[in-house]
C-alpha positions, 0 to 999 in steps of 0.5 A: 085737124092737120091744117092739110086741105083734103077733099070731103066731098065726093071724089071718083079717086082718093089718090092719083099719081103721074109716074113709070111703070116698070118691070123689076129682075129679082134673082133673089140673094144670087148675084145676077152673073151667077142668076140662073132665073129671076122673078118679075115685079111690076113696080115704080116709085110713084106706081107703089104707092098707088098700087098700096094704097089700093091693094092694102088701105082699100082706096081707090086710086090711079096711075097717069103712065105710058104703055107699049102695046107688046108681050111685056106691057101686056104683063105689067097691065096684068099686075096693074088689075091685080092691084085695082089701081085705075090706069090712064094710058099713053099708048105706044108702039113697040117696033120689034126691035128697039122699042119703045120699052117698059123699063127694066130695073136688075135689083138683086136682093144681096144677103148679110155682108152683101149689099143689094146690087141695083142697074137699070136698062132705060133705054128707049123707054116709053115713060121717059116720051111722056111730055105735057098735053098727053094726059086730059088734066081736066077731064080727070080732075073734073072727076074729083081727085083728092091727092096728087103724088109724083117722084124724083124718079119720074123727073129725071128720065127726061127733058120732057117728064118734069114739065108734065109733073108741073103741069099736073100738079097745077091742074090738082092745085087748081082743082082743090087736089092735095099735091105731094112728091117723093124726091127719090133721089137717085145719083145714078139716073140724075148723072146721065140728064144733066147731074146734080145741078139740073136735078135741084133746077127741076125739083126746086121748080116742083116745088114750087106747087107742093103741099106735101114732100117725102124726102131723106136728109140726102134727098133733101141735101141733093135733091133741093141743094139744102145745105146741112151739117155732116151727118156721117157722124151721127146716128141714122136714127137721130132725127134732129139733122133732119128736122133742121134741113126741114126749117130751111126747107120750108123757109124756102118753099113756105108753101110745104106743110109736111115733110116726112121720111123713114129713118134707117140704120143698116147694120147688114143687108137683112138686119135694120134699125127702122123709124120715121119722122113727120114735120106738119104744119110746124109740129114734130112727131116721131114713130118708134124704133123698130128692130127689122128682120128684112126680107127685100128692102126694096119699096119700104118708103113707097110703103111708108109713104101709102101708109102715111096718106092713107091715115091722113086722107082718112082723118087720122092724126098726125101720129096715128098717121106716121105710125101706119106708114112706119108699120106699112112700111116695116111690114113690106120690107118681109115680102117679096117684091115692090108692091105691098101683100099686108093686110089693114088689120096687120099694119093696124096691129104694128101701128098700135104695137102688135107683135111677130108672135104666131097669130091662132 
């Protein structure tokens, strides 16, 4: 229907993503000079989406990842239960001292006029050691995999990360797998492994094995070095700048059938504009726009993304598949945290066009 190869066949897993898992400090709408406590969520770009397409569409998914045997890794496995994500674990040894570590990412939440606020301690982390030939490829994929994902994120932390991407999604690719990655792109991890011009060297190598990509017009601009016209002008909302950065993208890797992305005008940190647009297989589709009252932003792509897969993965068609990433998405910018809390029956309902009224 899609022109998407996914698997019918029997499958030990829906979903498989290689990624970091980390731990997010949230001292909620306080600025953190002034936080006097904090709450912890176990997140990660290319985690969420695992973690939803578990937790909310019932999917049976998994994480390729590193893990520190100490007190905080012992947290984070916790979370992963939680969420019935399968993980595939690098072991490391924590020192007592210096590491490894699981990534701490500082994320306030701001309020109105105030922006949120996001600062990451990587140092000495466990995911950025990850390199090829820590994870039996074949031994998974022998099991039966339907979709592979990893991110932007995961390919900056190091020298070694983005040739394990690589070499996982050739294996999905030669095992029948879908392959998809979320670009992610984030200026502050890239300025300190190597900058811009080392970013769209490793993405646009990436790319190279991608069925599906997930991506924003500044993602695609610097992530994969497409050039564009100026968009500071126009409405977030307008999809046509996004859709003619996805014909020269294409024309580029004639290998990508879908591209997809939440669009987002911001008029302050707790009021949004929201919609999303798919490109696949040549075919446009766009969700409708949603007015959002938001509660933690953080982690509404990766919720978009889920929902999106999830409909695809499932049969669904094209534009029943963006409106439940558009309605996952938008529902988990409510909740706290990085990781979803919505139920099917809610995303199903937004998706057809429910609304916030009081449900007795």
């Amino acid at each position: 229907m899609t022109g998407l190869a996914i698997r019918k066949d029997s499958c030990d897993l829906d979903f498989l993503a290689v990624g970091a898992l980390v731990h997010r400090l949230d001292p909620g709408v306080i600025p953190f000079r002034k936080a006097p406590s904090v709450e912890i969520h176990v997140s990660g770009g290319e985690y969420n989406v695992a973690a939803n397409l578990s937790d909310c569409f019932g999917l049976r998914t998994g994480i390729a990842t590193a893990m520190v045997n100490y007190p905080i890794g012992e947290l984070i496995q916790a979370r992963v239960r939680e969420t019935g994500v399968t993980p595939f674990y690098k072991w490391f040894e924590h020192d007592g001292v210096r590491g490894p570590n699981m990534a701490t990412v500082y994320s306030d939440r701001g309020s109105g006029a105030r922006a949120p606020v996001v600062f990451y301690n990587r140092s000495n982390e466990a995911g950025a050691l990850l390199k090829p030939g820590d994870f039996d490829w074949s031994g998974i994929f022998a099991r039966g995999v339907r979709w592979f994902h990893s991110g932007g994120i995961f390919a900056s932390l190091s020298t070694t990360t983005a040739p394990l991407i690589i070499e996982g999604m050739r294996a999905a690719k030669a095992a029948g797998s879908l392959t998809s990655f979320d670009l992610n792109y984030r200026a502050k991890l890239w300025a300190s492994a190597g900058g811009e011009a080392r970013g769209q060297q490793v993405i646009r190598e990436i790319a190279g094995d991608l069925d599906a990509l997930i991506g924003n017009e500044e993602d695609l601009q610097k992530g994969l070095g497409i050039a564009g016209p100026e968009v500071a002008a126009k409405s977030k909302l307008d999809p046509d700048t996004f859709f003619a950065l996805i014909e020269r993208v294409v024309e580029q890797h004639p290998n990508i059938k879908l591209v997809a992305t939440t669009l987002r005008e911001v008029h302050s940190t707790n009021r949004h504009d929201w919609s999303a647009v798919l490109w696949l297989d040549g075919h446009r589709y766009m969700a409708p726009t949603l007015q959002l009252d938001v509660l933690d932003r953080i982690g509404g792509g990766d919720g978009f993304a889920a929902g999106l897969i999830y409909g695809l993965i499932t049969g669904r068609s094209p534009e029943e598949s963006l409106r439940l990433g558009w309605a996952h998405g938008a529902l988990l910018t409510t909740f706290p945290g990085d990781v979803t809390m919505a139920r099917l029956p809610e995303v199903e309902a937004l998706a057809q066009g429910g609304s916030a009224r009081v449900q007795r």
